[in-house]
N, C-alpha and C positions, 0 to 999 in steps of 0.2 A: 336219608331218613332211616337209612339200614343200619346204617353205623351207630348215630348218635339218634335216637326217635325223640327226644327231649329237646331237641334243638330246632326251635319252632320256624325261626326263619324262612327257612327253605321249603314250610308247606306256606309259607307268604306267598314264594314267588311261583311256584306251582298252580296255590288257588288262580294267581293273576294271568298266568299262561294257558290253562285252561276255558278262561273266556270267550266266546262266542269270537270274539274281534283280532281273536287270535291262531280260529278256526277250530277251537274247542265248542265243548256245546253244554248247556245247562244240566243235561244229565250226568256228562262225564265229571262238571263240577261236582256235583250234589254226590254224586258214586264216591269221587273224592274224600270229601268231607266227610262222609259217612264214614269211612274206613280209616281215615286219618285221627277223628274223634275214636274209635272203635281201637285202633291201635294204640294208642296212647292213653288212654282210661286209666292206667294205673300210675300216671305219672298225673294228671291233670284233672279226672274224673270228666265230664262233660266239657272242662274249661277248652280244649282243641276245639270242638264244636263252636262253641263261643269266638275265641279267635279268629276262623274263620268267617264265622259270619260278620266281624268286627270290619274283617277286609276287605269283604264288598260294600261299606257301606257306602264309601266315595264310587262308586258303581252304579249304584242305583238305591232308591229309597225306597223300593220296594223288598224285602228283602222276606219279610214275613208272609206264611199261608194267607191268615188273615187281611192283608192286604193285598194279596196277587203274588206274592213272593214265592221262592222257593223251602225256606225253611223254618222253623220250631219254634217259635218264641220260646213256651213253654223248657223246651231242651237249652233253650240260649241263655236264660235266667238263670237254671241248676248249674249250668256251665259257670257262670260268672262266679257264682255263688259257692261252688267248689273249687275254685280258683281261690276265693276270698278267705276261705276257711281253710285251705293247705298252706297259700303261701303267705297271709294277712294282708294287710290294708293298703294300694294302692290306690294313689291320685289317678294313675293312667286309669288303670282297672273299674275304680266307682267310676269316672266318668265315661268310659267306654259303654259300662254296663249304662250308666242315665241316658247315655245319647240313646241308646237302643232300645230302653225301657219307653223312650219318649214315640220313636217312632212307632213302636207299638201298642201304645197308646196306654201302656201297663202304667198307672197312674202310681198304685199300691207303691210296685216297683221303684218310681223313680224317687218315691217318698222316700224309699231304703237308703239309696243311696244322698239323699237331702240328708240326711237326718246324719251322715258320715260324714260331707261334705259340708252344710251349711248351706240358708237359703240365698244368700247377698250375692249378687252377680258381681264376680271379681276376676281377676286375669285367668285363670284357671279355667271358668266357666265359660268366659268368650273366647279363650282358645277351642276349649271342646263343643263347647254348644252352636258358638258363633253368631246364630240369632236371639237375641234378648228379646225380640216381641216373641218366638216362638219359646225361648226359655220360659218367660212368666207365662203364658195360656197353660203348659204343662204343670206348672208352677202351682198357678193358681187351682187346675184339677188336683191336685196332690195335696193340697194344704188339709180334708181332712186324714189321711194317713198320716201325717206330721207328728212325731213327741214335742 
């Protein structure tokens, strides 16, 4: 991270080593994250922040204050969202950000990234989303933020 701080991988495997299961503990993650988004700021803006939270999602679905979770929706969002406006429009990226907008129940949000995407469940969407009953209930909350 000293050499190359741009080269996000390696806080991939760090966030996953500092896991409870791994004899890390939720605080020393989130110290983590904090200083990993903190360090990187002028390469990423929030987007570090984001990513990380991206990589626990297969972890757990709690991932949000709001739900019981550890971290910011709010901060997860700008993250994305600075991400999307440094480096432009990825598939990975909107969907990453929908999946997350979804579990947070940020409706507005996941409209954002529909409206970049498209509403039609196609291979894309069941890659990222994976459940289609759970995609349309989101779905259908979002439809009034829609263009």
């Amino acid at each position: 991270m000293a050499i190359e701080p741009g080269y996000y991988p390696v806080y991939f495997e760090m966030i996953n080593y500092l896991q409870p299961k791994w004899h890390g503990s939720s605080e020393e993650m989130l110290k983590f994250v904090e200083e990993s988004a903190d360090s990187t700021r002028h390469l990423y803006g929030d987007g570090m922040y984001s990513l990380l939270v991206n990589a626990r999602v297969d972890n757990s679905n709690k991932l949000f204050i709001e739900n019981g979770g550890e971290f910011s929706w709010p901060r997860t969002k700008a993250g994305f969202r600075d991400i999307l406006v440094k480096y432009g429009k990825s598939s990975y990226i909107l969907h990453r950000y929908g999946y997350l907008a979804m579990l947070a129940g940020d409706h507005k949000a996941f409209a954002e990234v529909l409206n970049e995407t498209g509403t039609k469940w196609d291979e894309s969407k069941d890659k990222y989303y994976k459940k289609k009953t759970w995609y349309e209930y989101h779905l259908n909350k979002s439809k009034a933020y829609l263009n």
